[in-house]
Each structure stands twice: as structure tokens, then as C-alpha cells.
N, C-alpha and C positions, 0 to 999 in steps of 0.2 A: 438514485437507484443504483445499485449494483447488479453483476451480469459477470457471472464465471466467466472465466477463457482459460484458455488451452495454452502449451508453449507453440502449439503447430497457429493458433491466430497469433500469438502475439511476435514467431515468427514473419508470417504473413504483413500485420501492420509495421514492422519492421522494413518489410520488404519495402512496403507502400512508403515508409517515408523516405528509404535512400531515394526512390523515381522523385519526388517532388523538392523542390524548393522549400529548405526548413525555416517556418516562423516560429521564432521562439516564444511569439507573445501567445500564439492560441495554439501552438501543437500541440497534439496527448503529450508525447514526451521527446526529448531528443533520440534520433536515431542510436544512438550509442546506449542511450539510457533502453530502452524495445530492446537492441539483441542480449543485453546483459538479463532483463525480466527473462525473457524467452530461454536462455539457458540455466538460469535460474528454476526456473518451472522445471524444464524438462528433469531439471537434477531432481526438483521435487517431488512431483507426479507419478513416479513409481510408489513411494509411501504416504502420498496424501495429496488428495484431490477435491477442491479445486486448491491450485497453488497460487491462482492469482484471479482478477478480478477488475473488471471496465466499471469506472465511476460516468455514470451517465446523468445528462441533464438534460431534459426536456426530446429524451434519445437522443441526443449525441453524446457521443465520447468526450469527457472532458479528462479524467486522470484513468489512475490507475492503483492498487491495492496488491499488494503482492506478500504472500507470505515469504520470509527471507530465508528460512530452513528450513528441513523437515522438522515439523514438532518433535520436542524432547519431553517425556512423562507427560504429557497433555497442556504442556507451552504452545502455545504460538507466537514466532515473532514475525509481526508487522512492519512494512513499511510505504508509504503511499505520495502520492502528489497529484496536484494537479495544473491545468493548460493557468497560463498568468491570467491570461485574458478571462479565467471565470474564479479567481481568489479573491475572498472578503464578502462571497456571497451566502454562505452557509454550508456549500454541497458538499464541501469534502467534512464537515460536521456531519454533517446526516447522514453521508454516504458508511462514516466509520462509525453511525450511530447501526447502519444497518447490516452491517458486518459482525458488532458485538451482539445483535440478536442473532445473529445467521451463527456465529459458532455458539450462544449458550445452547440452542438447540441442537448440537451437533453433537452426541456424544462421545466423542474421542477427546473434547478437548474441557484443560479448567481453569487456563488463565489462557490471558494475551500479553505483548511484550510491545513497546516500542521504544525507539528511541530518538532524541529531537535535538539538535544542534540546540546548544545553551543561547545563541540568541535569535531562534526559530518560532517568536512567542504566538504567531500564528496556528504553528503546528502543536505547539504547548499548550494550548487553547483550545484545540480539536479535541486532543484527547481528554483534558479535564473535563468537557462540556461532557462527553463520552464514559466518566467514571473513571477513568484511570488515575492513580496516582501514583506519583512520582519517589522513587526509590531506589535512587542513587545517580551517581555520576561516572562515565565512563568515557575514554579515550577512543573515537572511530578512526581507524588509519586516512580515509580520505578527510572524512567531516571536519576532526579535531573533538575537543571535548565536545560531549555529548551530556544530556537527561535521559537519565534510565526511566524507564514508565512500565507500571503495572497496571492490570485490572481480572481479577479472580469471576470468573463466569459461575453463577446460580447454580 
């Protein structure tokens, strides 16, 4: 399931993870990775709402879905993750399954965009299960090369 949020929550879980002791194996995300979504959104959310989105499992937070710009001609670029401790179980498949229903119905937008570290075949897998395919290659400054991935909404 997914569940909009705000940059003011993801803010907030931001907040909540510098107080705690970070486990890398079950956290939403690392602290660094929350204040970057968080001002990401905020950059977003003046021209498009929601900018990002809780991947949840059985209600709890397990990742996160964020769109990475403001859409351009009705693109959105995507990108997501989630806790170690809940990968290889489908959810972040269904979660980006329910995300491609949530914007075909959205009319603002008519495609989706992501892109996958060339040996991320986990995350290449999510989205081909999801329709997307893949069209082309690109250089991410942190990642390194990259799978461009498409998928045209109904």
C-alpha cells in the first residue's frame, strides 16, 4: 500500500531518525537519504502534489516513492526504495504497481520515468513486472551508469 506524505512528514521522520540509533537493516531510509526526500518534496509541492509517498506493509513504513522533479509535459520521474529487512518480498513490486494506477488515473500526467543502477536487477525487475521498459542508458553523478526505464499511462 501506499500513503502520500508531505515534505513537513518526511521532515518530521527525518527528525525521528537523527533521535534514534540507525539500523540499516529495517530503517525507512537513512537519515541523510529523509532530509534529501524532504527538501526534494518541498522543491516539488508547490507544482505537484503529492511529491512523495510511504510504502507500507502490513501499516508499517517500509520505504519510500518519491517523485524526483516536478513533472515535465506530463513525465514523472520516479524513484523508490525500501527497509533491507523487507526486499525480495514483492512490496515494493505492488507498491510501484499501485502507484502506476494512482497516476494513470491522475490527469495531469502520461508517462512515468525511472532509472536503475545497471546492476540493480532487483529494482529492474520491479519495474518490468510494472510495465515499464527500458530505453536507454544514462550516466547518474552519484549511481554511475544507469537503465533509463519508461512506461506510458492509459
Amino acid at each position: 500500500m501506499i500513503l502520500p506524505v508531505t515534505a513537513t512528514a518526511l521532515r518530521a521522520l527525518h527528525h525521528d531518525a537523527c533521535q534514534h540509533p540507525f539500523d540499516p537493516g529495517s530503517a525507512l531510509a537513512p537519515p541523510e537519504v529523509l532530509h534529501l526526500l524532504a527538501g526534494l518534496a518541498a522543491c516539488i509541492e508547490p507544482a505537484f502534489v503529492p511529491a512523495a509517498w510511504l510504502i507500507l506493509d502490513d501499516g508499517q513504513p517500509v520505504g519510500l516513492c518519491s517523485a524526483m522533479r516536478i513533472p515535465i509535459d506530463g513525465d514523472l520521474n520516479i524513484g523508490y526504495g525500501i527497509a533491507p529487512d523487507r526486499q525480495g518480498r514483492g512490496i515494493t513490486t505492488r507498491a510501484i504497481g499501485e502507484l502506476v494506477r494512482w497516476c494513470a488515473r491522475d490527469g495531469r500526467l502520461r508517462k512515468l520515468t525511472a532509472e536503475t543502477a545497471v546492476d540493480n536487477i532487483a529494482s529492474q525487475r520491479v519495474l518490468a513486472r510494472n510495465g515499464f521498459l527500458q530505453v536507454g542508458h544514462g550516466m547518474d553523478a552519484d549511481a554511475g551508469p544507469v537503465l533509463c526505464w519508461a512506461l506510458e499511462l492509459p
